[in-house]
N, C-alpha and C positions, 0 to 999 in steps of 0.2 A: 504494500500500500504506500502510495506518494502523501506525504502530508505537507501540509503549506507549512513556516515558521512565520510568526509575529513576534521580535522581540522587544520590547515596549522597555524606554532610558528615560527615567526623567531629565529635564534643562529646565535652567534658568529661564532666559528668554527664548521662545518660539519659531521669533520669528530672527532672529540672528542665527539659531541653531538651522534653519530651514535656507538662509541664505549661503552661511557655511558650506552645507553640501552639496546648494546647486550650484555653487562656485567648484566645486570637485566633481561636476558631470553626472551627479544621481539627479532621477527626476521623483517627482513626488504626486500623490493621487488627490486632487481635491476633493474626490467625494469623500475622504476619510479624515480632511485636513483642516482646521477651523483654529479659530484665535488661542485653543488648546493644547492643538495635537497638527505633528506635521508628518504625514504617513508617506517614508522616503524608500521609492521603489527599488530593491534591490538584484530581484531575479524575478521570473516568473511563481516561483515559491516561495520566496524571502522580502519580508517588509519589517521597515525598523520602522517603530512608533514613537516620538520627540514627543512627550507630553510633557506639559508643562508642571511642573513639583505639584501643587495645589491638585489638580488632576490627576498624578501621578499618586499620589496620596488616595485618592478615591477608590485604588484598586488593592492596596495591602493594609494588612495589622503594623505592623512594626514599623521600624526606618527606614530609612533609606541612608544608602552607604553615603559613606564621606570618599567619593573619588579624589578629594586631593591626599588622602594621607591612606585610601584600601581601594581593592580591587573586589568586585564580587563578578563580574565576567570581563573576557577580551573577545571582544570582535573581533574575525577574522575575515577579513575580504577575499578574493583570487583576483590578480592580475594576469592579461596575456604575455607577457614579457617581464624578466629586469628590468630593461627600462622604465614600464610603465608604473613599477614598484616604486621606480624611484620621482617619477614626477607628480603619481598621484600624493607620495610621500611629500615630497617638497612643494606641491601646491597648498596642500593641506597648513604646512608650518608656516608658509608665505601669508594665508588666510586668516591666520591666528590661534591657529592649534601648536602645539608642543611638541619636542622631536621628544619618544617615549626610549628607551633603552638604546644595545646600540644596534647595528644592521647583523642579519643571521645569517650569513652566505655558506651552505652546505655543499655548494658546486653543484647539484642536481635541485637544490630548493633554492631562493633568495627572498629573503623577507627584513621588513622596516616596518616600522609602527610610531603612530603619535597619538597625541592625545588632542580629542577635542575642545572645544571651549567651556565647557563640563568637566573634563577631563577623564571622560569614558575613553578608552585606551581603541583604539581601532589596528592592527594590525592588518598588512597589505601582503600577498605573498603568493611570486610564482614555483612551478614548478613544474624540471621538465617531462614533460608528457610523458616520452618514452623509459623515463624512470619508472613510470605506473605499471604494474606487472599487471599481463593483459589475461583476460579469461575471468 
């Protein structure tokens, strides 16, 4: 069975968090997306939900993590290329996000990571196809 992912981040601001990553080439769904919540398209299966704290709070008991000082998940993207690891990387830091650890070059994987304006950790990371054992 295929299932869809929604992973739902609270932010600060909405609507800076939504400019953030239209500046990084994701697009976002308006039917899901309001002064709250910015529902940013990531596959045909995977959508990240930017709700805003106050709203964010609407959906759990407890707290919410202190991203500047813990981690409770990292996001992990695919790139087609190295390259593209590194300029979705470096647009990102250009944009106002934070360069997060340092770069993972495994020679068959390469991966880089930042943090957003939040400081949700977003990892970026190719790797080569043909390393994928087939069958």
């Amino acid at each position: 069975m295929s299932r869809l992912l929604f992973a739902n981040m609270p932010v600060r601001d909405v609507v800076a968090t939504r400019a953030f990553f239209e500046g990084l080439g994701f697009e976002f769904n308006d039917v899901f997306s309001d002064e709250n919540c910015a529902s940013m398209v990531v596959s045909d299966q995977a959508t990240v939900m930017f709700l805003a704290t106050s709203r964010f709070e609407d959906f759990i008991s407890d707290s919410i993590c202190d991203t500047g000082s813990a981690r409770e998940v990292l996001m992990c993207i695919s790139a087609d290329s190295r390259d593209e690891v590194d300029s979705l990387t470096d647009a990102a830091i250009a944009a106002g996000g934070t360069k997060w650890m340092e770069p993972q070059d495994h020679g068959f994987m390469y991966g880089r990571a930042f943090r957003d304006l939040d400081n949700h950790v977003w990892e970026v990371m190719w790797m080569d196809p043909s390393a994928v054992p087939q069958g």
